[in-house]
C-alpha positions as CSV (number, residue, x, y, z in Angstrom):
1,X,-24.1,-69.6,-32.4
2,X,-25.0,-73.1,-34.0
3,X,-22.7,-72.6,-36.5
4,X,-19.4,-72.0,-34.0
5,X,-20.3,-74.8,-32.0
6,X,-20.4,-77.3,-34.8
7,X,-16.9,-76.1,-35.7
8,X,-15.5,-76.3,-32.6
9,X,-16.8,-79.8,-32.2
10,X,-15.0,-80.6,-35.7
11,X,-11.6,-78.9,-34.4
12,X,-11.8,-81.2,-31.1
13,X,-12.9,-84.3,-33.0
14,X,-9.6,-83.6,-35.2
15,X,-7.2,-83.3,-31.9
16,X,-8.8,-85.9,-29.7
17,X,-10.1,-88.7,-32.5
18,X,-9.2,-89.9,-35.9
19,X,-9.3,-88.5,-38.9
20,X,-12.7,-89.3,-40.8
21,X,-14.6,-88.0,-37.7
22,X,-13.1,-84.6,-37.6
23,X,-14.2,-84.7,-41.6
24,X,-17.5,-86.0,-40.7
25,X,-18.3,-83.2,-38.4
26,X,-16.6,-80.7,-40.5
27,X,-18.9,-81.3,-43.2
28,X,-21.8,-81.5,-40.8
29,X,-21.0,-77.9,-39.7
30,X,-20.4,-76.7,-43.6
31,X,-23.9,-78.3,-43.9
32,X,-25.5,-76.8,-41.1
33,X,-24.1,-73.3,-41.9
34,X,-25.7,-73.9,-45.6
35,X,-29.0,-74.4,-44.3
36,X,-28.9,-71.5,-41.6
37,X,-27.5,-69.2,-45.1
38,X,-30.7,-70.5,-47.0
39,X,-32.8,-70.3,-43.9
40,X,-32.2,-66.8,-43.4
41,X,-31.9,-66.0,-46.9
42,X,-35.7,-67.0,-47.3
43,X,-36.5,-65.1,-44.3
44,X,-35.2,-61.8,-45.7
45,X,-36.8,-62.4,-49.0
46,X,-40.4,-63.4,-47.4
47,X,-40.6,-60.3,-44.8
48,X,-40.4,-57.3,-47.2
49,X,-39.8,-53.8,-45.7
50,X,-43.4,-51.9,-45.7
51,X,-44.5,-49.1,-47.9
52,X,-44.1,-45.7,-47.8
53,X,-46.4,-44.4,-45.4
54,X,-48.4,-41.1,-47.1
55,X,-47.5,-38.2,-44.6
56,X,-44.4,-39.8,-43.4
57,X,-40.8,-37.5,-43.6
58,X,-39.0,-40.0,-45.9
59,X,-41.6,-40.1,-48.5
């Protein structure tokens, strides 16, 4: 959700204002979505399905 609005800020700062702002916020976003990738990469890595439980069906 983070990630749309910082584009969409970046699309209206390139109709409404100059140039170098829409860039600025445009790599702000590409920044932003970087750190939520690595963010939720490390999350995934760190929390580990658990192990097979003895008596369970899938085991």
């Amino acid at each position: 959700m983070l990630l749309i609005a910082a584009f969409v800020m970046a699309a209206l700062a390139g109709v409404f204002r100059a140039r170098w702002t829409a860039i600025a916020h445009l790599l702000v976003a590409l920044l932003a979505g970087g750190v939520l990738v690595a963010v939720q990469h490390q999350w995934e890595s760190s929390h580990t399905p658990p192990g097979c439980i003895r008596y369970a069906a899938h085991c």
